[in-house]
C-alpha positions in Angstrom: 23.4 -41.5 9.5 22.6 -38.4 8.1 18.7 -37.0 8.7 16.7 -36.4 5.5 14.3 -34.1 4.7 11.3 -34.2 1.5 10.4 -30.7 1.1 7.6 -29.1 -0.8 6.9 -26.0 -2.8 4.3 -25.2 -5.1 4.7 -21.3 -5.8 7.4 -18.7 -6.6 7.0 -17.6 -3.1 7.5 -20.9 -1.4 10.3 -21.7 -3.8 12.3 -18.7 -2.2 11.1 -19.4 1.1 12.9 -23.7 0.4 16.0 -22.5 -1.5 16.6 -20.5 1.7 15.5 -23.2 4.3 17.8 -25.7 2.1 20.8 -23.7 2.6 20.5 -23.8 6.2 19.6 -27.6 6.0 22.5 -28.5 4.1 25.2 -26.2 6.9 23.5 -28.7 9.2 24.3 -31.9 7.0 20.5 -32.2 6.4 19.5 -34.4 3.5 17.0 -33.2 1.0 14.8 -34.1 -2.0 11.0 -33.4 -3.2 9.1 -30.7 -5.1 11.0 -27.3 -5.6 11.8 -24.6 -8.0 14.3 -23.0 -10.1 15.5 -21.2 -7.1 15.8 -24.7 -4.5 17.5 -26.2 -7.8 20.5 -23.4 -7.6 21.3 -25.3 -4.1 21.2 -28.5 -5.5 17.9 -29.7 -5.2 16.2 -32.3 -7.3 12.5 -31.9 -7.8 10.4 -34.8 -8.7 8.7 -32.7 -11.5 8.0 -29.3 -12.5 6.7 -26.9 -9.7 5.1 -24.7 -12.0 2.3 -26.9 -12.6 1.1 -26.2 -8.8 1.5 -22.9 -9.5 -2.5 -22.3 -9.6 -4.8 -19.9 -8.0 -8.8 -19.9 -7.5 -10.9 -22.0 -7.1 -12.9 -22.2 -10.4 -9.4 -22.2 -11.9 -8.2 -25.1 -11.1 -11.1 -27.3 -12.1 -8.9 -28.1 -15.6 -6.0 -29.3 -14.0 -7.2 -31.9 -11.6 -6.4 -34.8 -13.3 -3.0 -34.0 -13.4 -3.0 -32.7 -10.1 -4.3 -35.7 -8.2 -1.7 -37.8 -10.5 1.0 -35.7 -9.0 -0.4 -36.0 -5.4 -0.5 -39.7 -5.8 2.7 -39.8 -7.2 4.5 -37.9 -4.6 3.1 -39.7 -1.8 4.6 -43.0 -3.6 8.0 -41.3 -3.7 7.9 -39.7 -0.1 7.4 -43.8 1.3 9.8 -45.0 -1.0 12.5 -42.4 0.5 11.4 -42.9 3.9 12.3 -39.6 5.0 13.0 -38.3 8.9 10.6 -35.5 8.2 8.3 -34.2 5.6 8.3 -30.3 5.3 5.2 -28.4 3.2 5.6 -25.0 2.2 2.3 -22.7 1.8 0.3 -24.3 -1.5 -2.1 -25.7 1.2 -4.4 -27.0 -1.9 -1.9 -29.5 -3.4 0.4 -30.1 -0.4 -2.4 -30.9 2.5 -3.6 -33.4 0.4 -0.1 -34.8 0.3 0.2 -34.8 3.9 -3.4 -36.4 4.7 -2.7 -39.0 2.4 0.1 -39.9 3.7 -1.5 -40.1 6.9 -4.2 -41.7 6.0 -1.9 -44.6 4.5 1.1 -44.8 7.3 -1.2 -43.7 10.2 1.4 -43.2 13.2 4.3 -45.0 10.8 4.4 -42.1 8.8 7.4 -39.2 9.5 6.9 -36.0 11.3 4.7 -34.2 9.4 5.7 -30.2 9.2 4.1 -27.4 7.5 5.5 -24.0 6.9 3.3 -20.7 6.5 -0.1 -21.7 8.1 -3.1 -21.1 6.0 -4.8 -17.9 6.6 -7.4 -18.8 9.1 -7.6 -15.6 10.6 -9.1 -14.3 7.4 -11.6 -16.5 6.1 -12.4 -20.4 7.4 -11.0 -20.4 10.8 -12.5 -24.1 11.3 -9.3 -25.2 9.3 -7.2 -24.4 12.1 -8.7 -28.1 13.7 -9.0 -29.7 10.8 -5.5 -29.3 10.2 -4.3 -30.3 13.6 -5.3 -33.6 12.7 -3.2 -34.4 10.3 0.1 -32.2 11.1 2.5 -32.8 13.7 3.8 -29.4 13.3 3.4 -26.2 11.9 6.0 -23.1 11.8 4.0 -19.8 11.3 5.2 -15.9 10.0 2.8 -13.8 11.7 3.3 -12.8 15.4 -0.3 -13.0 15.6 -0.9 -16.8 14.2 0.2 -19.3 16.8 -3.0 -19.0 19.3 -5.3 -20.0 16.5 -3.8 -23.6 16.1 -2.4 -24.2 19.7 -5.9 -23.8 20.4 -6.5 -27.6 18.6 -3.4 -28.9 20.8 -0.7 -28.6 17.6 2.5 -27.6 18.0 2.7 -24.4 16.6 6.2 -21.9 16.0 6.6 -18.6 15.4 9.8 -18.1 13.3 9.9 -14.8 12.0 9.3 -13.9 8.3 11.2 -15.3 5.4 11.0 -12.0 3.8 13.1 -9.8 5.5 15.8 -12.3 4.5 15.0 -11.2 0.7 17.0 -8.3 0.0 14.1 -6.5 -1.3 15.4 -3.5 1.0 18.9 -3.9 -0.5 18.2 -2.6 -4.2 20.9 -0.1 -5.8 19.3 3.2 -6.6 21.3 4.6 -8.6 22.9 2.0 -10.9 18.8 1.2 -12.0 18.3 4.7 -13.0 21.1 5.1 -15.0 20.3 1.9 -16.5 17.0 2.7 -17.8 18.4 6.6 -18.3 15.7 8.0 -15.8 16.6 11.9 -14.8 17.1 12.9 -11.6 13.4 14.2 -11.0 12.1 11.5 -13.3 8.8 9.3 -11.9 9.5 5.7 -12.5 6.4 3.5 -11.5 6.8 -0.2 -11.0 4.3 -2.2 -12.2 3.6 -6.0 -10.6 0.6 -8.2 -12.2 2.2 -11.1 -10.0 3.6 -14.6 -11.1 1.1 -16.5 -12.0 -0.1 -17.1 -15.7 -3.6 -17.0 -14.7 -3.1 -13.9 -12.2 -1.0 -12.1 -15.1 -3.3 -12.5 -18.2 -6.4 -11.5 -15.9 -4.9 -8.4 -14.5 -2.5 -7.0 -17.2 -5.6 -5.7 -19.9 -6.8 -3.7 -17.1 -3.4 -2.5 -15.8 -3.0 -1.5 -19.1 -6.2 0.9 -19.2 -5.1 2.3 -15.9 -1.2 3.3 -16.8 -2.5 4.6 -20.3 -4.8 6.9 -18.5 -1.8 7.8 -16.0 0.9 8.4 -18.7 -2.4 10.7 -20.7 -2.4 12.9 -17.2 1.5 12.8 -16.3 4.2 12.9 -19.0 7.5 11.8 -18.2 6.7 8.7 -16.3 9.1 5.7 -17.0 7.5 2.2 -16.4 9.4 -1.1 -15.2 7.7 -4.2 -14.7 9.8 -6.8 -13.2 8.6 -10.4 -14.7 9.2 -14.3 -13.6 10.4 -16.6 -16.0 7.1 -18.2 -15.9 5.1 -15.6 -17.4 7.6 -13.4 -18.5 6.1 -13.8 -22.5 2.9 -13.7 -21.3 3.5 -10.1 -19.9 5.5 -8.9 -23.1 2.2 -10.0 -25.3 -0.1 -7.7 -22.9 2.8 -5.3 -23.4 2.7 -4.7 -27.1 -1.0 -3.7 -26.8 -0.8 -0.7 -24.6 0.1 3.0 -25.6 3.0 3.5 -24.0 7.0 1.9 -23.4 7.3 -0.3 -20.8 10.7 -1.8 -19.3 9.9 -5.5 -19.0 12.8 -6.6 -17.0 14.3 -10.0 -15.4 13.2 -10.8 -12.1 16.9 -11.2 -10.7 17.1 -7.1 -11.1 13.9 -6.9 -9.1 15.2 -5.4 -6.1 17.3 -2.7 -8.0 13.6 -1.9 -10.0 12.4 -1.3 -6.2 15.2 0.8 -5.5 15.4 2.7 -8.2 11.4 3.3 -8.5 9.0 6.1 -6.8 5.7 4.1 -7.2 3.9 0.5 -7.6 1.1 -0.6 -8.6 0.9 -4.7 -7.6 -1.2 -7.7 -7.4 -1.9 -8.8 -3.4 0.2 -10.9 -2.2 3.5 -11.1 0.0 4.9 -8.6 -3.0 3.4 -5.6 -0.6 5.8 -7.0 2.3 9.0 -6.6 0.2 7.8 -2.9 -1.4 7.0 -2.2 2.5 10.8 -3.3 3.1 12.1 -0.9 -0.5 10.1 2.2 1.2 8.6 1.8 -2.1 4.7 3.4 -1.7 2.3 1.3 -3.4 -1.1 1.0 -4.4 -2.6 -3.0 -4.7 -5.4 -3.8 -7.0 -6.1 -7.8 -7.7 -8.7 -9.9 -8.6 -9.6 -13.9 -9.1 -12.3 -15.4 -11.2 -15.7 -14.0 -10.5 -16.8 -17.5 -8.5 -13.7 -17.9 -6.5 -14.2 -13.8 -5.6 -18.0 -14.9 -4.4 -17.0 -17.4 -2.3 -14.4 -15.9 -0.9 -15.9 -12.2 0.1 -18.8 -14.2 2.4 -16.1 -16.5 4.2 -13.5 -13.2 4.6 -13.0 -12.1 8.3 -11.0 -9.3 7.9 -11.3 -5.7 6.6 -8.2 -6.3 4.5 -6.6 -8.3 2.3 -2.6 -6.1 2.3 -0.4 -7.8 4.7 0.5 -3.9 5.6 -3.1 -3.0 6.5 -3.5 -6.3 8.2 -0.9 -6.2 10.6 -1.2 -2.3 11.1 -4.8 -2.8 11.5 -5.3 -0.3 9.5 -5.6 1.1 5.7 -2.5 2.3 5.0 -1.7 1.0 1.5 -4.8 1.8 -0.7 -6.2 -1.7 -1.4 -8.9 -2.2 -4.5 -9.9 -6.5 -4.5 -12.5 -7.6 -6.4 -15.2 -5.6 -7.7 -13.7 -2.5 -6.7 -10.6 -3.2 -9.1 -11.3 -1.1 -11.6 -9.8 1.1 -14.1 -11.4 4.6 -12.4 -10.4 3.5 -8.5 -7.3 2.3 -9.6 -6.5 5.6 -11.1 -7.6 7.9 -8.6 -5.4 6.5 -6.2 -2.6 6.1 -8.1 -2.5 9.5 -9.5 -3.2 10.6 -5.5 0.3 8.6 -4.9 1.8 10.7 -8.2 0.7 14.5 -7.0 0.9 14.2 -3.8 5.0 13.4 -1.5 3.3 13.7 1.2 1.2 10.8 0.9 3.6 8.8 0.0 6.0 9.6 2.9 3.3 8.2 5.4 3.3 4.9 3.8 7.2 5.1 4.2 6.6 5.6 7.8 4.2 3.0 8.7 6.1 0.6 6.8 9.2 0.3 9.1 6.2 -0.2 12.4 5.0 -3.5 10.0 8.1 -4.8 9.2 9.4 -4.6 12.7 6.7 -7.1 13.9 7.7 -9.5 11.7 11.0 -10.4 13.2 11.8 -13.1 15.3 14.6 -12.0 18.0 16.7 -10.5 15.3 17.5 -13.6 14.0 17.6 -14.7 10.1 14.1 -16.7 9.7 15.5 -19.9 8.0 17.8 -20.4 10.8 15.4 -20.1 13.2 13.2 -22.7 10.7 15.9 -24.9 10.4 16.6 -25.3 13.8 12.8 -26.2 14.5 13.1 -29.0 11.8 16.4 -30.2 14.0 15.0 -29.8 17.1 11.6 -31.9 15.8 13.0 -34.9 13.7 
């Protein structure tokens, strides 16, 4: 009989992290069904309703959307019982899908399947106490960050390292060339990629103020093309910031993402595992994000690191010019992306530490969704 797996994604991010994991399920005639996105539907997958309304951030945020939130919880958890799956498999979305997983355990106790989570929660960075209280309810957990498995092993669960999804993306495989003919950018034209992220919320909070910094830039620099690579999801949401700036911006499909890498000089994005794949395009970058003013509170007194870039993070270091919070602002962002503009010799030393980042995300050269898949095996 063949095993079955109910996967989970909530994001963009963990969508491409399933569609990937599903390939390498189905090679091993692995069963699946659960929550996914457009990207885990192109391999066949099913979801049990839309992904995108998990696709939240903040904590103030989501206040509106609880009702429907704990309807889909509860309706999930009815669906996971009914299928009786081998294994249950939660990708990042910690919010909505550890309150799947606890409720499942706290109605099948040691009846319920193996309980797997994929990308741990960021203890390292702010509330490291979740480390135990997770290991309470998980009977596994497959981690991206060389650096993660000591902090959950330490509560006796079963912890992997498999290597980052990431590097499977292609971000580093982007045609030059074809992008700058397509938008007719000369040969010594700047193009600056611009990345407000892919959530609705995210987008409409950062994309008025994006918009005061790239007007100042393009007052300075003449010349400059702008591409801004947009999901689906909030892809008319970005057009409508669009149409108010001063200047022509390239709003393209997400599918030509990698060529926009490729074929850019610059980018200016939201944090997130975005700075991972420009790290991978060589593309030099400056990040500038923010969440509601509460969530930002809360946050900044239970933050235990120095940064919030993945790059700086694993470098130990500030490599990639990071403004959170109340330092995102039109002024910081513009000094430091007009640094980026005048100066090659900046950039070239983000080029440089980016390979030394990358490099510590692998796992034994091997593609990270076999190595995920082959946990999942191993474990059901």
């Amino acid at each position: 009989m063949s095993k079955k797996v109910y996967v989970i994604a909530g994001e963009a991010s963990g969508d491409a992290l399933g569609a990937r994991l599903i390939s390498e399920l189905k090679a091993k005639k692995v069963k699946t069904s659960g929550v996914g996105g457009p990207l885990m539907k192109k391999e066949g997958f099913k979801s049990l309703f839309p992904m995108d309304e998990l696709s939240l951030m903040g904590l103030t945020e989501i206040i509106p959307h609880i009702p429907n939130l704990r309807r889909r919880i509860n309706q999930t958890v009815d669906d996971i019982i009914a299928q009786k799956p081998d294994m249950v498999v939660t990708i990042d979305s910690p919010g909505f899908c550890f309150r799947v997983l606890k409720k499942l355990r706290a109605k099948l106790g040691k009846d319920a399947p193996y309980l797997m989570h994929y990308v741990a929660p960021t203890v390292w960075a702010w509330k490291p106490k979740r480390a135990e209280k997770i290991a309470k309810f998980l009977d596994g957990l497959m981690v991206i960050l060389p650096f993660e498995p000591p902090y959950f092993e330490a509560h006796g669960l079963k912890t992997f390292f498999v290597g980052h999804s990431i590097l499977e993306s292609g971000a580093d495989k982007g045609d030059r060339a074809a992008f700058r003919q397509k938008i007719k950018a000369q040969k010594d034209e700047l193009v600056l990629c611009i990345l407000p992220g892919s959530r609705r919320g995210e987008v409409n909070r950062l994309m008025p103020l994006y918009g005061q910094v790239i007007n100042k830039i393009m007052h300075t620099h003449q010349g400059i093309k702008l591409v801004l690579p947009a999901v689906d999801a909030v892809k008319e949401d970005v057009k409508r910031h669009v149409k108010k700036w001063n200047c022509t911006v390239k709003v393209i499909s997400q599918k030509d993402k990698w060529n926009a890498f490729a074929g850019s000089d610059i980018a200016l994005a939201a944090s997130g595992s975005v700075a991972l794949e420009l790290a991978m395009a060589k593309l030099p970058m400056v990040i500038a994000g923010r969440v509601g003013k509460i969530t930002g509170w809360i946050v900044r007194r239970m933050l235990k690191t120095p940064y919030m870039c993945l790059i700086n993070i694993l470098l130990q270091k500030q490599v990639v010019p990071e403004l959170i919070q109340e330092y995102c602002t039109v002024d910081a962002i513009y000094k430091e992306l007009n640094w980026l503009i005048e100066n090659t010799s900046e950039r070239d030393i983000q080029k440089s530490e980016f390979d030394k980042a990358i490099a510590m995300l692998r796992f034994e050269k091997k593609k990270s969704s076999k190595v995920v898949a082959n946990v999942i095996v191993s474990e059901m």
